[in-house]
N, CA, C and O of each residue as an XYZ file, in Angstrom:
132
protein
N       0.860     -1.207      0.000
C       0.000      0.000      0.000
C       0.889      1.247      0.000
O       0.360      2.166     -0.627
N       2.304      1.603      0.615
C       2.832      2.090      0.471
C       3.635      2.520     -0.677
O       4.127      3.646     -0.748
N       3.786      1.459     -1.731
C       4.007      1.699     -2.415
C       2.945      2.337     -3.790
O       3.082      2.798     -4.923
N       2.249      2.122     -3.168
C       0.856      2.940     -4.125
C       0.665      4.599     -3.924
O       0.602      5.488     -4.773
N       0.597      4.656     -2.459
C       0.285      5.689     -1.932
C       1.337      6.419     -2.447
O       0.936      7.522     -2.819
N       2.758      6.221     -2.655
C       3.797      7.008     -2.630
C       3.452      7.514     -4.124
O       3.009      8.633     -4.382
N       3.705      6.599     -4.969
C       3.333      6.640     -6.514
C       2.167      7.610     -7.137
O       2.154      8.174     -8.230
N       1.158      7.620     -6.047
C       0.039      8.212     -6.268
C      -0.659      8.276     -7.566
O      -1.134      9.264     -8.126
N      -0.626      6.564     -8.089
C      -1.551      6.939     -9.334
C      -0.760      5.165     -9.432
O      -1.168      4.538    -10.409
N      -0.339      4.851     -9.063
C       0.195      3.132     -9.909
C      -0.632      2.579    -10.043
O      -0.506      1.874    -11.044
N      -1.602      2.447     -9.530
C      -3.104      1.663     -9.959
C      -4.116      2.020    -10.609
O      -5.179      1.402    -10.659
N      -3.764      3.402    -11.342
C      -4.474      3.706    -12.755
C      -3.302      3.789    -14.160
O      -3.125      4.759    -14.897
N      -2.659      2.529    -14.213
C      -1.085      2.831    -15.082
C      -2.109      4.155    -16.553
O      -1.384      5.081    -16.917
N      -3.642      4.134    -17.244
C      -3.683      5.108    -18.124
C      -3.387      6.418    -17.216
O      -2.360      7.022    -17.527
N      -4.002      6.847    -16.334
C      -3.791      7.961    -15.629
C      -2.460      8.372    -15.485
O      -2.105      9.548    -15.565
N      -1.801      7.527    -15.297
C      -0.052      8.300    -14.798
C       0.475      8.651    -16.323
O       1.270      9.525    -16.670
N      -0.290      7.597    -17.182
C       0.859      7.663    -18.476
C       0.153      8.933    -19.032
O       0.870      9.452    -19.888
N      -0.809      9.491    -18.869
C      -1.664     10.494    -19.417
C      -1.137     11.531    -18.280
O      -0.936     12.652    -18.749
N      -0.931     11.434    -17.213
C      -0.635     12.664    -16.528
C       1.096     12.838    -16.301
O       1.596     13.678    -15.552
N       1.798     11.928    -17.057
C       2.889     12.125    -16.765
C       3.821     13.005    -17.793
O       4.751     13.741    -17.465
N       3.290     12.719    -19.251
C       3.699     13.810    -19.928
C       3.708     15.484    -19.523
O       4.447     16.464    -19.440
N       2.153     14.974    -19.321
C       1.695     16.485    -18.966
C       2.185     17.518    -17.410
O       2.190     18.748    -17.372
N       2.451     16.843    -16.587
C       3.371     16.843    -15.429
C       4.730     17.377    -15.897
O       5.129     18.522    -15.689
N       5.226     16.660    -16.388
C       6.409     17.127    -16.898
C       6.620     18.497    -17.746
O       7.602     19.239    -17.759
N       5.469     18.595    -18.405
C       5.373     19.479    -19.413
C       5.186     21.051    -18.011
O       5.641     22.195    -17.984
N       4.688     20.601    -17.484
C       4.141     21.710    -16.350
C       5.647     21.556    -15.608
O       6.442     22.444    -15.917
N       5.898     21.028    -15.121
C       7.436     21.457    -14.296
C       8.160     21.819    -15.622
O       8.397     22.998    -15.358
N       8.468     21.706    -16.359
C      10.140     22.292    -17.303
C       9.122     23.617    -17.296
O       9.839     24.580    -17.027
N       7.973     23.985    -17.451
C       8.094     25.224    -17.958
C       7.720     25.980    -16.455
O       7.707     27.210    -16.509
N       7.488     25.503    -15.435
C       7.479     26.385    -14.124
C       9.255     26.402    -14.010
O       9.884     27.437    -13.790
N       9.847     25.145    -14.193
C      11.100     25.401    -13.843
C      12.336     26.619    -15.014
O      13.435     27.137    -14.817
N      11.542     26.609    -15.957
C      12.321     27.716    -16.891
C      11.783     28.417    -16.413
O      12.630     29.304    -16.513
N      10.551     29.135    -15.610
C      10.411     30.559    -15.092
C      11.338     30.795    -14.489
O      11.466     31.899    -13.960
């Protein structure tokens, strides 16, 4: 369970793969501010 909780999404693998681009896409461009 811990390892779920940490992951926060491993048990929807479409959800992470759909929010992980987009995650990313949102940090490089908060992190180039």
């Amino acid at each position: 369970m811990a390892d779920t909780v940490q992951d926060g999404g491993r048990r929807k693998p479409e959800t992470t793969v759909l929010n992980e681009p987009f995650d990313i896409r949102i940090q490089k461009a908060t992190w180039k501010v």
